[in-house]
Backbone as JSON Lines, residues from 0, in Angstrom:
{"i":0,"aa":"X","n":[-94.23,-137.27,-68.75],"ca":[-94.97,-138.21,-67.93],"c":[-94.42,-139.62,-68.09]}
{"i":1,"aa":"X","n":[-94.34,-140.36,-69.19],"ca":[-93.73,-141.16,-69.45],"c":[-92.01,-141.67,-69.16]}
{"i":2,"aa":"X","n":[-91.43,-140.72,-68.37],"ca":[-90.12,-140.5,-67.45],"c":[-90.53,-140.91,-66.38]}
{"i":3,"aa":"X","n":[-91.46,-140.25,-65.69],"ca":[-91.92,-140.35,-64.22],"c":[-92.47,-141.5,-64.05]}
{"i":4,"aa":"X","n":[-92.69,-142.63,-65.09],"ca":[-93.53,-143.84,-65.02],"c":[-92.4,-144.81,-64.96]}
{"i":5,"aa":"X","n":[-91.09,-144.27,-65.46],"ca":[-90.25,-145.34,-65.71],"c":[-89.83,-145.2,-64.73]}
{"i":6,"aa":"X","n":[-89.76,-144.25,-63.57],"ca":[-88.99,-144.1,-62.43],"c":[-89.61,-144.92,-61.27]}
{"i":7,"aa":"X","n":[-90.87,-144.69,-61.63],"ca":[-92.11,-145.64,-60.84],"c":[-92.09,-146.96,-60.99]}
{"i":8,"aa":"X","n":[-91.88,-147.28,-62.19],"ca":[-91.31,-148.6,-62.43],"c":[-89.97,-149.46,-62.05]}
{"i":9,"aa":"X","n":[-88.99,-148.42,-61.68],"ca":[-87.94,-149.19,-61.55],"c":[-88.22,-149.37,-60.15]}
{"i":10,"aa":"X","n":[-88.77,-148.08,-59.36],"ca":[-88.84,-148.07,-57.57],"c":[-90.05,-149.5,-57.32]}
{"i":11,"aa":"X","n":[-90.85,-149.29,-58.08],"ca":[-91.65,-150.76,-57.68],"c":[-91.03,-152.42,-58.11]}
{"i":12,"aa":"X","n":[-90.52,-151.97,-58.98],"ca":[-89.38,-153.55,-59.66],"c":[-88.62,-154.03,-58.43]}
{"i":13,"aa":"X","n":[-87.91,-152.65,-57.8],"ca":[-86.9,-153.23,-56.67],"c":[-87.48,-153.69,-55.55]}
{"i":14,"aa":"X","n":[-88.13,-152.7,-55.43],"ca":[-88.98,-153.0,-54.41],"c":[-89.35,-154.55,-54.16]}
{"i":15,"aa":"X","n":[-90.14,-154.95,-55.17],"ca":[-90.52,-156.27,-55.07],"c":[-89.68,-157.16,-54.72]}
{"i":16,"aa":"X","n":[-88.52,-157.25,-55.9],"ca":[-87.54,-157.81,-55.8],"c":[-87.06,-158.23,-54.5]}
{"i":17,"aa":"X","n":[-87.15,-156.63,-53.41],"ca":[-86.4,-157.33,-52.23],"c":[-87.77,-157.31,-51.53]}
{"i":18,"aa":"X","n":[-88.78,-157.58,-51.34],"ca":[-89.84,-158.36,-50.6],"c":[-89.78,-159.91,-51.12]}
{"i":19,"aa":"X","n":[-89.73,-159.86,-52.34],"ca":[-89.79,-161.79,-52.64],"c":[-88.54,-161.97,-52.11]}
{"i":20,"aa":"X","n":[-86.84,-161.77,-52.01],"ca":[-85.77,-162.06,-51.52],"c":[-86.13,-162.15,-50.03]}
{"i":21,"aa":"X","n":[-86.59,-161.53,-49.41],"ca":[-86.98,-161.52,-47.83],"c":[-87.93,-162.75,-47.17]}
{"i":22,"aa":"X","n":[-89.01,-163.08,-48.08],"ca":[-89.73,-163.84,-47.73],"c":[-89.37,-164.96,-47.8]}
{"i":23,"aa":"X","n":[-88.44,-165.36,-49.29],"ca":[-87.93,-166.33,-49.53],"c":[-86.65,-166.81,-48.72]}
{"i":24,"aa":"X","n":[-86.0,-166.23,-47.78],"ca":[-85.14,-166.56,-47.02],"c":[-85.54,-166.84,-45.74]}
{"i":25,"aa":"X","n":[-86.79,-165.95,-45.36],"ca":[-87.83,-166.22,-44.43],"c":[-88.17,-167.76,-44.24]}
{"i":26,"aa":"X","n":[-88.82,-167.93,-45.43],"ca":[-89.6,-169.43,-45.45],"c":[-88.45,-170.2,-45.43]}
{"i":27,"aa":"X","n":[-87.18,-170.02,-45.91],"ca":[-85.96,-171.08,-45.3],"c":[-85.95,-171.25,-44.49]}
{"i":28,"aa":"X","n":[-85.82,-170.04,-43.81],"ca":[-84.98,-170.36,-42.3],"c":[-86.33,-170.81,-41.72]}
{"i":29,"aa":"X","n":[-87.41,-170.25,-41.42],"ca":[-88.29,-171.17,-40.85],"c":[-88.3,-172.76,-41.12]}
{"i":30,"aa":"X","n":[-88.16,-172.85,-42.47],"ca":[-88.19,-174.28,-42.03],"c":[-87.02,-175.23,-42.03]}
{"i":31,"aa":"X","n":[-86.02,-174.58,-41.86],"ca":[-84.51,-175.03,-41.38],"c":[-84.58,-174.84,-39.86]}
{"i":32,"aa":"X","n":[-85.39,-173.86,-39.09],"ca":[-84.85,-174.28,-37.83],"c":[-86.37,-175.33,-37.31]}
{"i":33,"aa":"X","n":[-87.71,-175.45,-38.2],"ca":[-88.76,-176.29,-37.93],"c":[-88.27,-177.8,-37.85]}
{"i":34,"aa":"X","n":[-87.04,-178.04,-38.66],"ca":[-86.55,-179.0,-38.85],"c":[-85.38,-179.55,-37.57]}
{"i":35,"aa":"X","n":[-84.81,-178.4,-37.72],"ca":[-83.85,-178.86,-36.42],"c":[-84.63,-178.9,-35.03]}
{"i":36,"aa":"X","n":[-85.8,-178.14,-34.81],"ca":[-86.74,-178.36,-33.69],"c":[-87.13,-180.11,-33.5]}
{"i":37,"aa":"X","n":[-87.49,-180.54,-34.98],"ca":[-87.86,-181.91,-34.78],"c":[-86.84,-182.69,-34.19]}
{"i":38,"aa":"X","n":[-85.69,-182.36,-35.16],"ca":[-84.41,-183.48,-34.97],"c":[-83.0,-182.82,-34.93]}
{"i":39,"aa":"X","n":[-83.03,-182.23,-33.44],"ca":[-81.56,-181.42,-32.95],"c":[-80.46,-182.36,-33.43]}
{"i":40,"aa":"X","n":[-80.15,-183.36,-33.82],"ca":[-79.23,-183.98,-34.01],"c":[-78.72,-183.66,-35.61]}
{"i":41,"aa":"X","n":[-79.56,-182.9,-36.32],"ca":[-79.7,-182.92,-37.53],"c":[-79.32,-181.41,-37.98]}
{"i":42,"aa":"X","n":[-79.07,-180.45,-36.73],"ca":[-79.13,-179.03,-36.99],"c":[-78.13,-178.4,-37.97]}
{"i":43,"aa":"X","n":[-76.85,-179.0,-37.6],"ca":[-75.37,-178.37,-38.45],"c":[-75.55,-178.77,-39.94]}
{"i":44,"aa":"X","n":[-76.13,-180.08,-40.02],"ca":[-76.59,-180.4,-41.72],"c":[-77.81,-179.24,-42.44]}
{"i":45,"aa":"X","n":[-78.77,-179.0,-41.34],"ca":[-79.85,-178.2,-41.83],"c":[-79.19,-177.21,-41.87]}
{"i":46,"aa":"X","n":[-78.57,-176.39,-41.3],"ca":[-77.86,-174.98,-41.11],"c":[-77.16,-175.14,-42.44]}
{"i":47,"aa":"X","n":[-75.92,-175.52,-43.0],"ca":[-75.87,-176.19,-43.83],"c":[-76.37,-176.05,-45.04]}
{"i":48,"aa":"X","n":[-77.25,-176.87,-45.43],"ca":[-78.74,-176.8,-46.44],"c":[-78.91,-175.29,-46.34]}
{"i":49,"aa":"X","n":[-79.36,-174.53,-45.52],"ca":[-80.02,-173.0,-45.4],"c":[-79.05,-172.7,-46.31]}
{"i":50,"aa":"X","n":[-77.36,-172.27,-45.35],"ca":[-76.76,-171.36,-46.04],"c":[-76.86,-170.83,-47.5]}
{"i":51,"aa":"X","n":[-76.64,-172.08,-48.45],"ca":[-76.31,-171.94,-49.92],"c":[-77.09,-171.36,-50.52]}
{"i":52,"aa":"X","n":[-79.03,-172.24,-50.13],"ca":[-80.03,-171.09,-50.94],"c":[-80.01,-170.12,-50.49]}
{"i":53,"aa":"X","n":[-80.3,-169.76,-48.96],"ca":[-80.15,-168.19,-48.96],"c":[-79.09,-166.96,-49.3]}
{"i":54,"aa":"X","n":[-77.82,-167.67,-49.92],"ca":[-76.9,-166.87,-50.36],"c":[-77.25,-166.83,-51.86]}
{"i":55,"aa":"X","n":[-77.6,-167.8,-52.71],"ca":[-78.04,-167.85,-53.63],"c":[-79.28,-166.85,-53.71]}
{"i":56,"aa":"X","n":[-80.45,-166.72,-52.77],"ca":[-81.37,-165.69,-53.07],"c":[-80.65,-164.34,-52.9]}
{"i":57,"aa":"X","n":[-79.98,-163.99,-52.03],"ca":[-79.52,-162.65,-51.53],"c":[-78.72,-162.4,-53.19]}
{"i":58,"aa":"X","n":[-78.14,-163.23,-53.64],"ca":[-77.26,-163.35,-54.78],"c":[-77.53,-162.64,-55.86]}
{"i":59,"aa":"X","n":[-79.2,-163.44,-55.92],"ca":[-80.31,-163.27,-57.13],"c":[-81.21,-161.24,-57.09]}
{"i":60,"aa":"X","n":[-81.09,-161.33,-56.03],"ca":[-81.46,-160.23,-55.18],"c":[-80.25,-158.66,-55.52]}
{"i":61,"aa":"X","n":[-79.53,-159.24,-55.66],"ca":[-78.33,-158.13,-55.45],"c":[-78.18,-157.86,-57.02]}
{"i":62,"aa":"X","n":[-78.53,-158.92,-57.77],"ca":[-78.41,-158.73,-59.17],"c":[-79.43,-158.08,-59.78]}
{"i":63,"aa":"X","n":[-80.78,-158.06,-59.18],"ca":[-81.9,-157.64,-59.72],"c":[-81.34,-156.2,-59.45]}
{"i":64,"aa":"X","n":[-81.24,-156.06,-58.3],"ca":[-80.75,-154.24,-57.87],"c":[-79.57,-153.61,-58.81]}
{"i":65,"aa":"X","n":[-78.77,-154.47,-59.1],"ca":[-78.11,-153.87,-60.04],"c":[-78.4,-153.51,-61.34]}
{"i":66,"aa":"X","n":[-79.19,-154.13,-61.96],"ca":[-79.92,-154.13,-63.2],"c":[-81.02,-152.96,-63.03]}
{"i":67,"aa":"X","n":[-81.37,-152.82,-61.76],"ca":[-82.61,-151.84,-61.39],"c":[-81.58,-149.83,-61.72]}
{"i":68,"aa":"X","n":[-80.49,-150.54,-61.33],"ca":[-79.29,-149.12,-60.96],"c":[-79.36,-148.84,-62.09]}
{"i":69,"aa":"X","n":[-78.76,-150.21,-62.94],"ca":[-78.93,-149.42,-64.59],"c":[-79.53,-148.53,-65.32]}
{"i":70,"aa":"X","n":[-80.89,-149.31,-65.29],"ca":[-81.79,-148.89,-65.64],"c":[-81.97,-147.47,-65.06]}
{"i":71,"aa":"X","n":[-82.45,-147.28,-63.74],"ca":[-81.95,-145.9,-63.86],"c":[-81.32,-144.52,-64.25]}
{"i":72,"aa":"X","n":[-79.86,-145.38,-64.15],"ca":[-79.1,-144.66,-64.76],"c":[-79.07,-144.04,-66.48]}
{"i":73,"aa":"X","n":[-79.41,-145.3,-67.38],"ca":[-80.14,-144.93,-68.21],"c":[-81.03,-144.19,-69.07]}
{"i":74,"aa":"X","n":[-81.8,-144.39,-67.69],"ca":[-83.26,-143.13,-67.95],"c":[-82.75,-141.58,-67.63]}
{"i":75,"aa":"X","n":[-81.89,-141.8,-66.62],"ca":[-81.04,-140.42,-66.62],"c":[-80.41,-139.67,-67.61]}
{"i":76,"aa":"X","n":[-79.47,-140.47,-68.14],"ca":[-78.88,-140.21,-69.26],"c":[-79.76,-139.87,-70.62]}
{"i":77,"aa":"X","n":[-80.92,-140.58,-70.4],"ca":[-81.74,-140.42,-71.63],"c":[-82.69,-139.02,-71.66]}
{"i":78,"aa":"X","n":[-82.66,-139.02,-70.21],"ca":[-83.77,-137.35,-69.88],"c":[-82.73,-136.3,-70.52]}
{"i":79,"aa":"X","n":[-81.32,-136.49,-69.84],"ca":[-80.38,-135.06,-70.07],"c":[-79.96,-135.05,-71.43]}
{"i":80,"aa":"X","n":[-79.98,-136.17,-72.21],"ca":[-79.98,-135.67,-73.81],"c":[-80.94,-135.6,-74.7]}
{"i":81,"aa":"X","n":[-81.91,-136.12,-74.08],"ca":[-83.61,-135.72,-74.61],"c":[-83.94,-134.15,-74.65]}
{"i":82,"aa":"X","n":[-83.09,-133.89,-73.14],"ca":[-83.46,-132.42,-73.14],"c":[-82.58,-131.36,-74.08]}
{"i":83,"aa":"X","n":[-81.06,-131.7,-73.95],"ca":[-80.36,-130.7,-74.86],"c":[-81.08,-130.82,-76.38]}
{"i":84,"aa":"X","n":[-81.27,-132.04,-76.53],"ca":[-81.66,-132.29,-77.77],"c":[-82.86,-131.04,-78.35]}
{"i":85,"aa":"X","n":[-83.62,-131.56,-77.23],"ca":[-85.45,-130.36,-77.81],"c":[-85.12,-129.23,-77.54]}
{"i":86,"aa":"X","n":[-83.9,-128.51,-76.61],"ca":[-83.3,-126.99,-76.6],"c":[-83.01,-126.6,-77.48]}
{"i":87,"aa":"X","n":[-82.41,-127.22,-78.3],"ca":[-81.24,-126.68,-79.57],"c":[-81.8,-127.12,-81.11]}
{"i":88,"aa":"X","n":[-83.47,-127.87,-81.13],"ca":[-83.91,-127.72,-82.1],"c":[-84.72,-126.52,-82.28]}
{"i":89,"aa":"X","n":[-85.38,-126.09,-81.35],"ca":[-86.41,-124.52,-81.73],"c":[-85.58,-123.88,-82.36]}
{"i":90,"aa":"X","n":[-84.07,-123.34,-82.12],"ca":[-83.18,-122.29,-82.13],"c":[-82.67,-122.79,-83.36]}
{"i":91,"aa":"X","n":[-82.65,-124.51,-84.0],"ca":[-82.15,-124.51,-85.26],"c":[-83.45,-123.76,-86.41]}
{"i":92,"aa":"X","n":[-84.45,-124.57,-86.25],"ca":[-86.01,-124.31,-87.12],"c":[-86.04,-122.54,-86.94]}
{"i":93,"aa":"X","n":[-85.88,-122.21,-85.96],"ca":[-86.12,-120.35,-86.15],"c":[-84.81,-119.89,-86.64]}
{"i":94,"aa":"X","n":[-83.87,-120.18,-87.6],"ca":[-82.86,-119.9,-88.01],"c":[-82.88,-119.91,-88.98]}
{"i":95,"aa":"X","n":[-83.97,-120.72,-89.91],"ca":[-84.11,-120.77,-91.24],"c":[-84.79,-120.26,-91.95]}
């Protein structure tokens, strides 16, 4: 059970991860183009301004997912030698 929680955990970690990355590029660009609505003269500077944080979030975003992969991967690795492990102790203990 405690496998299946960590799996739950990583799918809700990412998850989040890319809802706050979404919103947060959201609320940029809304108010990068709220801005150029006011003052069209001002748009290529605001555009501009957008780019960097939202590459910076997507950035922050791409890193969380990778760390999420790990982790995964991890827990994988940790199930398939958890398991040989508890196979090949009954068969040592009934040997003695």
């Amino acid at each position: 059970m405690g496998i299946g929680l960590g799996y739950v955990a990583i799918g809700l970690g990412a998850g989040l991860v890319m809802i706050g990355a979404g919103f947060g590029i959201a609320r940029l660009a809304s108010a990068a183009l709220e801005g150029a609505a006011r003052q069209p003269e001002a748009a290529g500077s605001l555009q501009t301004m957008m780019i960097i944080p939202a590459a910076m979030i997507e950035g922050a975003a791409l890193f969380a997912l990778v760390i999420f992969f790990l982790a995964g991967t991890a827990l994988n690795s940790g199930v398939a030698a958890g398991g040989a492990a508890s196979g090949a102790a009954p068969q040592a203990s009934a040997s003695h």
